[in-house]
C-alpha positions in Angstrom: -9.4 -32.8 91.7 -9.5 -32.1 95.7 -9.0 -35.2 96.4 -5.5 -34.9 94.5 -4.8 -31.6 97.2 -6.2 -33.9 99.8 -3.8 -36.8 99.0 -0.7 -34.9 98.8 -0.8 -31.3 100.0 2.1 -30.0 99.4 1.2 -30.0 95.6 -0.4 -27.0 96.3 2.5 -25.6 97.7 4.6 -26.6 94.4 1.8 -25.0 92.3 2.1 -21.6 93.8 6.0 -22.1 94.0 5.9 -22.2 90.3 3.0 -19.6 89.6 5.5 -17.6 91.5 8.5 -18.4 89.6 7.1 -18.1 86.6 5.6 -14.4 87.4 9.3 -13.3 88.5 10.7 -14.4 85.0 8.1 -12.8 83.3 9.0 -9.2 85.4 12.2 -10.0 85.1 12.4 -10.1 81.2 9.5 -8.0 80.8 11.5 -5.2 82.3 14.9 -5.8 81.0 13.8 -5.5 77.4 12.3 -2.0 77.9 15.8 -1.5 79.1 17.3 -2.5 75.9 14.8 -1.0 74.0 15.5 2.5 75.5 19.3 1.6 74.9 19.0 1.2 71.3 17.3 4.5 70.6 19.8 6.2 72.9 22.2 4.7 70.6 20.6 5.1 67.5 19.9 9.0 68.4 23.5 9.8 69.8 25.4 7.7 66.2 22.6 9.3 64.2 23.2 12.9 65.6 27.5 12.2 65.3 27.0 11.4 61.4 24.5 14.2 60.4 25.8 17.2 58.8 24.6 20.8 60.3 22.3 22.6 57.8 24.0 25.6 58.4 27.5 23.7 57.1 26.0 22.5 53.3 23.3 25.7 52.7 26.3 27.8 52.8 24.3 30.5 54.9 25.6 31.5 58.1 23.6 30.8 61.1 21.6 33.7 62.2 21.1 33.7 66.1 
């Protein structure tokens, strides 16, 4: 297997090139979905909070306060 590094060295240089490529796609997607992630319960909070009634608005009891 050395002897393949020996032969053509800058094989080694490809190998890391790609470790490297494929660690930056990894960060890249790893983060962006925990962006999306928070982005859909941001959304999910703010429609559910719009389309909820107030409990004070169907008991009929005015809010004490």
């Amino acid at each position: 297997m050395f002897d393949l590094f020996d032969e053509y060295p800058m094989l080694m240089f490809a190998l890391e090139a790609l470790i490297a490529l494929s660690l930056l796609v990894f960060i890249v997607f790893w983060t962006a979905s925990g962006k999306k992630k928070a982005a859909r319960q941001q959304s999910a909070r703010t429609t559910r909070a719009a389309t909820d009634t107030p409990p004070d608005a169907t008991s009929g009891n005015p809010r004490q306060g």
